[in-house]
C-alpha positions as CSV (number, residue, x, y, z in Angstrom):
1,X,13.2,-5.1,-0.6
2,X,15.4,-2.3,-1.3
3,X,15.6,0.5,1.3
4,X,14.7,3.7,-0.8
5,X,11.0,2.1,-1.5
6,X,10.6,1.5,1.9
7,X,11.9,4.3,2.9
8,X,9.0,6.4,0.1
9,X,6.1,4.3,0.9
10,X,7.1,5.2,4.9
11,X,7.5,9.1,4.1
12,X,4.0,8.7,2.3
13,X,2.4,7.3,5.3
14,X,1.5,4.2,3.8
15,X,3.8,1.6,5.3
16,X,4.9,1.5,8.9
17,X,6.7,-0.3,11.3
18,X,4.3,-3.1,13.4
19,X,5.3,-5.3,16.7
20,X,6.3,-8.6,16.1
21,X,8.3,-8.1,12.8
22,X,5.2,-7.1,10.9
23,X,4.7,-4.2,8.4
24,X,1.4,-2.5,8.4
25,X,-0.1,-1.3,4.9
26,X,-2.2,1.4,5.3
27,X,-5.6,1.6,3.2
28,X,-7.7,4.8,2.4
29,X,-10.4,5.7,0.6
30,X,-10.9,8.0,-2.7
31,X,-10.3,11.2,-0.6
32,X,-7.4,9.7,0.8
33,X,-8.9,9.0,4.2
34,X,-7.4,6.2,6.1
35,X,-9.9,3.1,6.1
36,X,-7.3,0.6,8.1
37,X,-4.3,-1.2,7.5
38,X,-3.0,-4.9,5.8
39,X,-1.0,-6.4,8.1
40,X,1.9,-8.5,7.4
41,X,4.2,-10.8,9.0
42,X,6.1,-14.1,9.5
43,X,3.7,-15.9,10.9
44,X,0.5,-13.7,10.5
45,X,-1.3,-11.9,7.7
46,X,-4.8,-9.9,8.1
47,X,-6.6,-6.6,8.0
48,X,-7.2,-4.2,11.2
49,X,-10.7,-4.3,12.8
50,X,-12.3,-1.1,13.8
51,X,-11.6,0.6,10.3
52,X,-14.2,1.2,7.7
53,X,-12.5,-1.5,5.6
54,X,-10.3,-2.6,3.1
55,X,-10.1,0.2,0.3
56,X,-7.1,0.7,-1.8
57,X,-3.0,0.9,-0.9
58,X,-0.7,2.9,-2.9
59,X,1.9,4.6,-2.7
60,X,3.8,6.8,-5.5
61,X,6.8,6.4,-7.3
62,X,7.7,10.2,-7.7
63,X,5.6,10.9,-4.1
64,X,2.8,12.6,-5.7
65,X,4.4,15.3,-8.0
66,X,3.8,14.1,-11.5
67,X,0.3,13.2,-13.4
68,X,-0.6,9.7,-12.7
69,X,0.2,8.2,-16.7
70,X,0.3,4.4,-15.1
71,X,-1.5,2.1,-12.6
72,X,-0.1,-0.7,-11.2
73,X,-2.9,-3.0,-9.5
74,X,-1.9,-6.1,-7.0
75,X,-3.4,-8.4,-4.7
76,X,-1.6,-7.7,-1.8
77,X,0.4,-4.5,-0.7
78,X,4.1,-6.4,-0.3
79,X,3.3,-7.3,-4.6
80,X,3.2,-3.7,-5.0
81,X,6.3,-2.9,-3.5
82,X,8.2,-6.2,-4.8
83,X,6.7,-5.0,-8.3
84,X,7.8,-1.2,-8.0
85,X,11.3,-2.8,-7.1
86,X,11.8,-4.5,-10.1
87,X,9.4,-2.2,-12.0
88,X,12.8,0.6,-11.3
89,X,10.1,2.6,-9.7
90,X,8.6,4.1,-12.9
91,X,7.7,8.6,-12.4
92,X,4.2,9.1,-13.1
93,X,3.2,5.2,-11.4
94,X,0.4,4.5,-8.8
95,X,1.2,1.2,-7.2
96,X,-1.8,-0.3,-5.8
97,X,-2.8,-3.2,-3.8
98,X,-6.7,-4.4,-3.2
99,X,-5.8,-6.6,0.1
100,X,-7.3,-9.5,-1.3
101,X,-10.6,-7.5,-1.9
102,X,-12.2,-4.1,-0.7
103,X,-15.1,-4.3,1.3
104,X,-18.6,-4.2,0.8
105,X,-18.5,-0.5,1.6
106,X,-16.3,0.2,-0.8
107,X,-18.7,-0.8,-3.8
């Protein structure tokens, strides 16, 4: 994974650093609330309890400054970011990731 989309998706809150070698993947809502996180790692892959569930990730290839002209929709937040990557990090892209599925809140 190249270091300047980690580096965005960290600087737009929606990837951090997790114990253990994972990455957390953080998940909000329409109004951009945070609902929880998709957490990843070697030997471990699941979603936060405690949240209001699985929502949406994204993150933005231009951080939020341009019109949204393209949607990029995966199953799982590391897709988005491996996509973005060889996708050259389009301007104007929402890269998205459902977790697997959103929750029955969510519909």
């Amino acid at each position: 994974m190249p270091d300047h989309i980690v580096a965005i998706a960290g600087q737009q809150g929606a990837l951090k650093e997790g114990p253990h070698g994972t990455a957390w993947f953080g998940h909000r809502d329409a109004d951009g609330q945070f609902t929880g996180m998709e957490m990843r790692g070697p030997d471990y892959k699941g979603f936060s309890t405690g949240g209001i569930g699985k929502r949406l990730f994204g993150f933005r290839a231009d951080g939020g400054e341009a019109p949204v002209t393209r949607l990029v929709v995966t199953e799982a937040a590391i897709d988005a970011l491996s996509f973005a990557a060889l996708d050259r990090f389009q301007q104007g892209t929402l890269y998205t990731s459902t977790g697997g599925g959103m929750s029955q809140r969510a519909k």
